[in-house]
Steps between C-alpha positions, in 0.01 A plus 500: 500500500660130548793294445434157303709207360405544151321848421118384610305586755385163614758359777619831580516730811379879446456808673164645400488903622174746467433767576114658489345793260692792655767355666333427779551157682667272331690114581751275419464133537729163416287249230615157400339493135423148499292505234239675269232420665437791822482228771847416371623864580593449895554835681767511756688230330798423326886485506605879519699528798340900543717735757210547738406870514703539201168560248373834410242591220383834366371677211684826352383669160329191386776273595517241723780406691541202712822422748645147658735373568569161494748319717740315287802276536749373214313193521155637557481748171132581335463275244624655165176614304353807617125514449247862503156489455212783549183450607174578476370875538308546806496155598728500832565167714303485791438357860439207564605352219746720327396328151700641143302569247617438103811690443478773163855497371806240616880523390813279644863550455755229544775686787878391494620503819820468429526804343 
Protein backbone atom coordinates (compact mmCIF):
# COMPACT_ATOMS: atom_id res chain seq x y z
CA UNK A 1 0.00 0.00 0.00
CA UNK A 2 1.10 3.80 -0.85
CA UNK A 3 0.12 7.29 -0.67
CA UNK A 4 0.23 9.29 -4.15
CA UNK A 5 -0.67 12.81 -5.45
CA UNK A 6 -3.16 11.73 -7.88
CA UNK A 7 -4.34 7.93 -7.45
CA UNK A 8 -1.23 6.22 -9.58
CA UNK A 9 1.35 4.35 -8.64
CA UNK A 10 4.13 6.07 -10.46
CA UNK A 11 5.67 8.94 -8.08
CA UNK A 12 4.44 7.36 -5.09
CA UNK A 13 5.91 5.89 -1.83
CA UNK A 14 4.54 2.28 -0.74
CA UNK A 15 4.88 -0.22 1.78
CA UNK A 16 5.08 -3.60 0.07
CA UNK A 17 4.49 -6.60 2.98
CA UNK A 18 4.77 -10.62 2.30
CA UNK A 19 4.62 -13.01 3.87
CA UNK A 20 5.70 -16.79 2.49
CA UNK A 21 3.36 -20.08 1.77
CA UNK A 22 2.54 -20.86 5.42
CA UNK A 23 3.18 -17.92 7.14
CA UNK A 24 6.45 -18.43 7.50
CA UNK A 25 9.02 -15.51 7.01
CA UNK A 26 7.82 -12.76 5.65
CA UNK A 27 9.10 -8.61 5.08
CA UNK A 28 8.19 -5.29 4.76
CA UNK A 29 10.11 -2.84 2.75
CA UNK A 30 9.72 1.15 1.66
CA UNK A 31 9.58 1.45 -2.58
CA UNK A 32 9.62 4.71 -4.45
CA UNK A 33 7.52 3.54 -7.63
CA UNK A 34 9.26 5.59 -10.02
CA UNK A 35 8.11 4.06 -12.79
CA UNK A 36 6.80 0.92 -14.71
CA UNK A 37 9.67 -0.27 -15.66
CA UNK A 38 11.35 -2.72 -12.44
CA UNK A 39 14.66 -0.76 -12.38
CA UNK A 40 12.36 2.18 -11.68
CA UNK A 41 10.97 0.38 -8.48
CA UNK A 42 13.86 1.51 -5.82
CA UNK A 43 13.71 -0.51 -2.55
CA UNK A 44 14.44 1.32 0.59
CA UNK A 45 13.30 4.51 -0.89
CA UNK A 46 10.84 7.05 -0.70
CA UNK A 47 9.15 9.79 1.43
CA UNK A 48 7.30 7.74 4.25
CA UNK A 49 8.62 8.99 7.35
CA UNK A 50 8.11 4.99 8.92
CA UNK A 51 8.19 4.83 13.02
CA UNK A 52 11.25 2.60 13.10
CA UNK A 53 10.32 -0.74 14.71
CA UNK A 54 6.85 0.25 14.24
CA UNK A 55 6.17 -2.54 11.16
CA UNK A 56 4.72 -5.87 11.74
CA UNK A 57 3.35 -8.38 9.07
CA UNK A 58 1.51 -11.67 9.44
CA UNK A 59 -0.88 -13.94 7.92
CA UNK A 60 -4.21 -15.12 9.87
CA UNK A 61 -7.02 -17.27 8.05
CA UNK A 62 -5.89 -16.21 4.68
CA UNK A 63 -5.53 -12.64 5.56
CA UNK A 64 -2.81 -10.56 5.59
CA UNK A 65 -2.23 -7.90 7.82
CA UNK A 66 0.43 -5.37 7.70
CA UNK A 67 1.20 -2.52 10.60
CA UNK A 68 3.18 1.10 10.43
CA UNK A 69 3.13 3.65 11.47
CA UNK A 70 4.11 6.60 9.95
CA UNK A 71 5.39 9.69 11.67
CA UNK A 72 3.32 12.60 10.70
CA UNK A 73 3.10 16.31 11.39
CA UNK A 74 0.18 18.84 10.34
CA UNK A 75 2.44 19.82 7.71
CA UNK A 76 3.95 16.49 6.87
CA UNK A 77 0.45 14.43 6.12
CA UNK A 78 0.55 11.28 3.49
CA UNK A 79 -0.42 12.59 0.46
CA UNK A 80 -4.26 12.19 -0.03
CA UNK A 81 -4.75 9.08 -2.42
CA UNK A 82 -4.36 5.87 -0.84
CA UNK A 83 -3.07 3.20 -3.19
CA UNK A 84 -3.31 -1.17 -2.59
CA UNK A 85 -2.02 -3.45 -4.88
CA UNK A 86 -1.41 -7.46 -4.64
CA UNK A 87 1.10 -9.22 -6.04
CA UNK A 88 2.12 -12.03 -7.61
CA UNK A 89 1.54 -15.63 -6.04
CA UNK A 90 4.66 -17.18 -4.98
CA UNK A 91 6.83 -14.65 -6.32
CA UNK A 92 8.39 -12.98 -3.00
CA UNK A 93 11.11 -10.04 -3.17
CA UNK A 94 14.39 -11.17 -2.58
CA UNK A 95 18.09 -10.43 -1.53
CA UNK A 96 20.05 -8.68 -3.10
CA UNK A 97 17.92 -6.98 -5.04
CA UNK A 98 14.53 -6.96 -3.49
CA UNK A 99 12.95 -6.53 -7.17
CA UNK A 100 8.63 -6.32 -7.44
CA UNK A 101 7.28 -8.26 -9.73
CA UNK A 102 3.85 -7.13 -11.84
CA UNK A 103 1.19 -6.43 -9.38
CA UNK A 104 -2.46 -8.69 -10.06
CA UNK A 105 -5.12 -6.29 -8.85
CA UNK A 106 -4.59 -2.27 -7.85
CA UNK A 107 -7.33 0.12 -6.26
CA UNK A 108 -6.77 3.92 -4.84
CA UNK A 109 -9.01 6.00 -2.79
CA UNK A 110 -8.78 9.73 -2.57
CA UNK A 111 -8.52 10.35 1.76
CA UNK A 112 -9.90 13.72 3.26
CA UNK A 113 -7.95 14.62 5.91
CA UNK A 114 -9.87 17.01 7.10
CA UNK A 115 -12.45 14.91 7.97
Amino acid sequence: MGFSANGGMVGSSAIVGWVASGGEGGGIKQYYLGGYAPNQVVPNKGNLNVVPNSTFITLESNHLYMVFQLQTTTTTQPLSWIIFATGSIGLFPQAPSFALTKHLDKISQRIDYSK
